[in-house]
N, C-alpha and C positions, 0 to 999 in steps of 0.2 A: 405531595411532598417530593422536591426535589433534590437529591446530593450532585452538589455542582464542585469540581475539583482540576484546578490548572496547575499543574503537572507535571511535569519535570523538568530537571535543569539542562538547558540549552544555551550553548553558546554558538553565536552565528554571528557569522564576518569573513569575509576574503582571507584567505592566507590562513585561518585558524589550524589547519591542517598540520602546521607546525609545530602548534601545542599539547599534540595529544599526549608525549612521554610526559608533559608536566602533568597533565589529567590522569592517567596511568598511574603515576607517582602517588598524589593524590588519595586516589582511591587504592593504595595500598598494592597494586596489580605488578609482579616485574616478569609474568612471561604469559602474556596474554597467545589466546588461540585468536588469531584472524580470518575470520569467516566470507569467503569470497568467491569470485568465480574465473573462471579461464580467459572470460575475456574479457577484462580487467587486469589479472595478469599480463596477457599479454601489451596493454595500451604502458607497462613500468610503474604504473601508478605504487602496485603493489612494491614492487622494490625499493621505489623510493620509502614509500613509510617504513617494511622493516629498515631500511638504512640508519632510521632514528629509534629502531628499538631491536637490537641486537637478539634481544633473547623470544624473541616473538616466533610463534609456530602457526604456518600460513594451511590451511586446507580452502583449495581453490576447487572442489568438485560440485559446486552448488547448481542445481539445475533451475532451469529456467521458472519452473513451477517448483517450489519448493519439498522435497516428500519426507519420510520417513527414515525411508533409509540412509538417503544421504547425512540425516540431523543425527543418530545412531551412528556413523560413520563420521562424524567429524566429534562429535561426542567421545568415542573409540578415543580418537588420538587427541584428543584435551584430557583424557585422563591417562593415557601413555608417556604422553611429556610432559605430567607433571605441571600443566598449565594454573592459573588461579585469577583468570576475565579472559572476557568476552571483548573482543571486535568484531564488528560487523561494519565490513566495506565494500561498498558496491549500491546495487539495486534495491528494488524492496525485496527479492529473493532471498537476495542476502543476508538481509538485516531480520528478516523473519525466520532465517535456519538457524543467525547468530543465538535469538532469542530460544526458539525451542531448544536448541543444545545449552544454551543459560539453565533452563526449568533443569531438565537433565539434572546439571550439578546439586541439586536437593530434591531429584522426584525419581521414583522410578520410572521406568515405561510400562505398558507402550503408551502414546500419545492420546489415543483415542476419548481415554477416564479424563481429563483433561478440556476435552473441547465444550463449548458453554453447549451445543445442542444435548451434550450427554451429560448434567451438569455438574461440569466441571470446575467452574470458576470456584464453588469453596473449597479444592482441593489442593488448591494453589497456594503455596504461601513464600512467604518472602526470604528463608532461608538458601539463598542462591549465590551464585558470582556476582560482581560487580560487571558491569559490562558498557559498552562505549560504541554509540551508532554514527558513522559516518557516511549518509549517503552523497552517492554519484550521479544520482539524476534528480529530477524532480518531480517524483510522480504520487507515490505509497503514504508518503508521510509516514511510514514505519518507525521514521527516528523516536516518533513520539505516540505513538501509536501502543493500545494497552493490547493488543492481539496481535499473536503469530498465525500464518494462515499457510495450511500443512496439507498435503494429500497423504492420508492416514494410510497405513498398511493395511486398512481394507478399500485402499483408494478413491476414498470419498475426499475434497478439498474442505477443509473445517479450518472453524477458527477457533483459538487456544485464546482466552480473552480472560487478563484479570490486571488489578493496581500495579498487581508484583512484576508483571510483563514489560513495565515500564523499562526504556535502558536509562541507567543510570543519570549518564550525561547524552545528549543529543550537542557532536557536534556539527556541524551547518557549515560547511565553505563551498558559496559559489562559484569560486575558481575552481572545483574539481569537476564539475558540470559543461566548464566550456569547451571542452573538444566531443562532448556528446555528437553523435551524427543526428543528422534532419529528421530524419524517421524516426530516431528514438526519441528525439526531444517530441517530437510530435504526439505519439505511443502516452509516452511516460506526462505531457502536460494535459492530454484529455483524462487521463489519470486522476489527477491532479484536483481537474475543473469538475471533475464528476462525481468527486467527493464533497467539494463546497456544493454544488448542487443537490445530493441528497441531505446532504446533513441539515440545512438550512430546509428543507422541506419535510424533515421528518417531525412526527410529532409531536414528542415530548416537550413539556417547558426546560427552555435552558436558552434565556437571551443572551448570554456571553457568545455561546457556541453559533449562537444565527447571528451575531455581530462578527464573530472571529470569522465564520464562511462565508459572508457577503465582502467583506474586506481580501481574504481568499482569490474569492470569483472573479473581483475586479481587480485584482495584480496578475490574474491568470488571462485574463479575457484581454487583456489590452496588450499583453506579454510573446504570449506565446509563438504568436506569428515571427514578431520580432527577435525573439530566440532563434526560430528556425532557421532565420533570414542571413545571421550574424553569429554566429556559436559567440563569438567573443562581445557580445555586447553585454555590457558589466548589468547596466541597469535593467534590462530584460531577465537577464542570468538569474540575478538578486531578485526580482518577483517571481519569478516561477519557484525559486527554492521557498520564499515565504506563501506560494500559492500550495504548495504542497504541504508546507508545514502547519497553515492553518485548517487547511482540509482535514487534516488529520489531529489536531487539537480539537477540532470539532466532533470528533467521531463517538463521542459519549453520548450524544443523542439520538446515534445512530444513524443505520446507512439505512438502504431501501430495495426495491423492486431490481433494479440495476446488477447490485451485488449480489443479491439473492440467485440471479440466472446467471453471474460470470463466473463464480464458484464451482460448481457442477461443469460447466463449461472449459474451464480453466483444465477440469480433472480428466479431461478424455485425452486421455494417454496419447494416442496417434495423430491425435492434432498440434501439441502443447501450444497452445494459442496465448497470446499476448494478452493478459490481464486490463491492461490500460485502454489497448485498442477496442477490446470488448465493452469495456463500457460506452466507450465513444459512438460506435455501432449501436448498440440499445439505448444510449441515453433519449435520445429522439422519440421515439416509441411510449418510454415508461414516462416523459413530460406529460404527454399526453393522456397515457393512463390518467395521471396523478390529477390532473388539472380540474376536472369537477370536486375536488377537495378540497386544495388547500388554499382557495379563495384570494385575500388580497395578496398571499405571498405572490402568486402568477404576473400579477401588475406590478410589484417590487422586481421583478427578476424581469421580467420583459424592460422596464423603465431604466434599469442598471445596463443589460444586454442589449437595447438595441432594435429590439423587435422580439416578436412572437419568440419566445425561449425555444422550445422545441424546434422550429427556420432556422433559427441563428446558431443552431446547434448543428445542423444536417446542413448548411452549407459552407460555416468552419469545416466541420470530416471533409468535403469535398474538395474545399481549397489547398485543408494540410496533405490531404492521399491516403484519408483513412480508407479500409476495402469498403465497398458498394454497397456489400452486405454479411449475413452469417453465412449463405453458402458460397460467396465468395471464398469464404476463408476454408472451407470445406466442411462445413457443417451439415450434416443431413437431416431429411424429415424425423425421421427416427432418433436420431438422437435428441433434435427439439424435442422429441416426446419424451424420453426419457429426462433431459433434464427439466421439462416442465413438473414432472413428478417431484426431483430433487428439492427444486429451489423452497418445495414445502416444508423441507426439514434444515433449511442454514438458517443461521442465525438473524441474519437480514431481512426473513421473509416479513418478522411480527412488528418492524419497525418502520418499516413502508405506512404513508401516510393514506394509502389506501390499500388494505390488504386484499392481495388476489387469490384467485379461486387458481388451480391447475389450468381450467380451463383458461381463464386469463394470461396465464403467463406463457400458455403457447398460442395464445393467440398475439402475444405483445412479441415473440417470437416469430413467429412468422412474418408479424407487419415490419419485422428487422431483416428481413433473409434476404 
């Protein structure tokens, strides 16, 4: 038995960006907390929208990797000013602090009771703010996306995963993605690409979701270069936010081996490494893994991509300027080991179309390093 459910209300189009005080309105909200970061701020993005909502209170301290403290701290001052919704603009950072500071408005803390490995999902209920996702890149799919994904005050990366997580409205404008820089579009669309690639290989029944990530794959796959090449080109811009956005409609049938080792990864403080480029870097590796499995899907995905899935994945990274490897990025033996341990306990791990052993997953780590 399957429960299949698409999912919430999204408006996407150029320029929408203009209608969020009518959304706002709407959903009853008149001094939302806008959940953002510094740099984002600084690009005026931020100013321009409070410009259209006067009574908005901006907390721009959201770190790259999302934690606790910071969601507590912006939490603080949503309930100091008196706030009554959620924005969340910017990255998937963002939009995943906006969401945990959402649960806040009807949960207590701390976050940890909360995340689906400690299970948390029946704890969760829909007595919350209304809240409003407007991302800036194209990567997370967070806008629609049923999980916040937190480094918990015992610093572990978890995900907070339930219906209620949903934000209200997803709204979607391309134009706020076109002055992205090369690198980030690049980061943020293997992102993107690497979520219609697990989801579509994971293995639960849910043909909507491996229709929704194959149509994903190839707005992402034909896209993304293109994006890099031209920030401004409309038609690239608009598939990468629809590559993102069905990545992550898909996400109910789950992610895989990929996520399962970016997480723990993600969580070592002294690195804070880039989520997106992380998968990009292992994607190659866990194809591989997977591929004595998932049978005719490997011939669907090679036949859509071009060649051998896993090739056309490892020299995309090389063409965009993903790093070489994990210890490029400064990763060391030891810590592969440690996060081979980790990835046993995220959420990710039991949804992998082949589940691995510890020893596998630092072995899939190294053949990344």
């Amino acid at each position: 038995m399957s429960t299949i459910n698409y999912l919430t209300r999204i408006e996407f189009g150029e320029g929408e960006i203009s209608r969020l005080p009518e959304f706002l309105a709407g959903l009853g909200v008149r001094r939302p907390l806008i959940a953002t970061d510094r740099g984002l701020v600084a690009t005026g993005l931020v100013d321009r929208v409070t410009a259209q909502i006067p009574e908005a209170v901006v907390f721009a301290d959201t770190p790259a990797n999302p934690t606790e403290e910071a969601v507590t701290s912006a939490h603080a001052l949503y309930v100091a000013e008196g706030c009554d919704g959620v924005v969340g603009l910017g990255g998937g950072s963002s939009l995943d602090l906006a969401k945990a500071v959402r649960l806040l408005t009807g949960h207590d803390g701390p976050l940890e009771q909360y995340t689906a490995v400690s299970g948390g999902v029946g704890r969760i209920h829909g007595n919350i703010c209304p809240m409003i996702a407007v991302p800036t890149t194209s990567g997370t799919g967070s806008e629609v996306g049923r999980a916040a994904v937190i480094i918990t005050a015992e610093g572990r990366k978890l995900g907070i995963i339930s219906g209620h997580m949903l934000p209200t409205i997803a709204l979607c404008d391309p134009e706020l993605t076109y002055g992205l820089p090369r690198g980030l579009t690049a980061a943020t669309g293997m992102d993107a690409i690497s979520h219609c690639l697990e989801t579509y290989m994971a293995p639960a029944f849910n043909p909507p979701a491996e229709a929704i990530a194959l149509h994903g794959l190839d707005c992402g796959m034909r896209s993304l270069e293109a994006a890099m090449a031209n920030g401004q080109d409309a038609a690239a811009r608009r598939d990468m936010m629809t590559c993102a956005l069905e990545g992550a409609m898909a996400f109910q049938k789950g992610l895989g081996a990929v996520h399962a080792l970016t997480h723990p990864l993600g969580a070592i403080r002294e690195l804070n490494l880039h989520h997106g480029t992380l998968n990009a870097v292992l994607m190659p590796a866990v194809l591989r893994f997977n591929r004595p499995v998932i049978g005719a899907k490997w011939d669907e995905l090679a036949s859509r991509m071009g060649g051998q899935p896993d090739a056309v994945i490892a020299a995309m990274n090389t063409r965009i300027g993903m790093p070489s490897g994990l210890r490029a990025m400064g990763v060391t033996d030891a810590m592969m080991e440690q996060v081979s341990h980790a990835a046993l306990k995220d959420h990710c791990h039991a949804t992998n179309p082949r589940v691995a052993t510890q020893e596998e997953y630092l072995a899939i780590l190294k053949e990344s390093a």
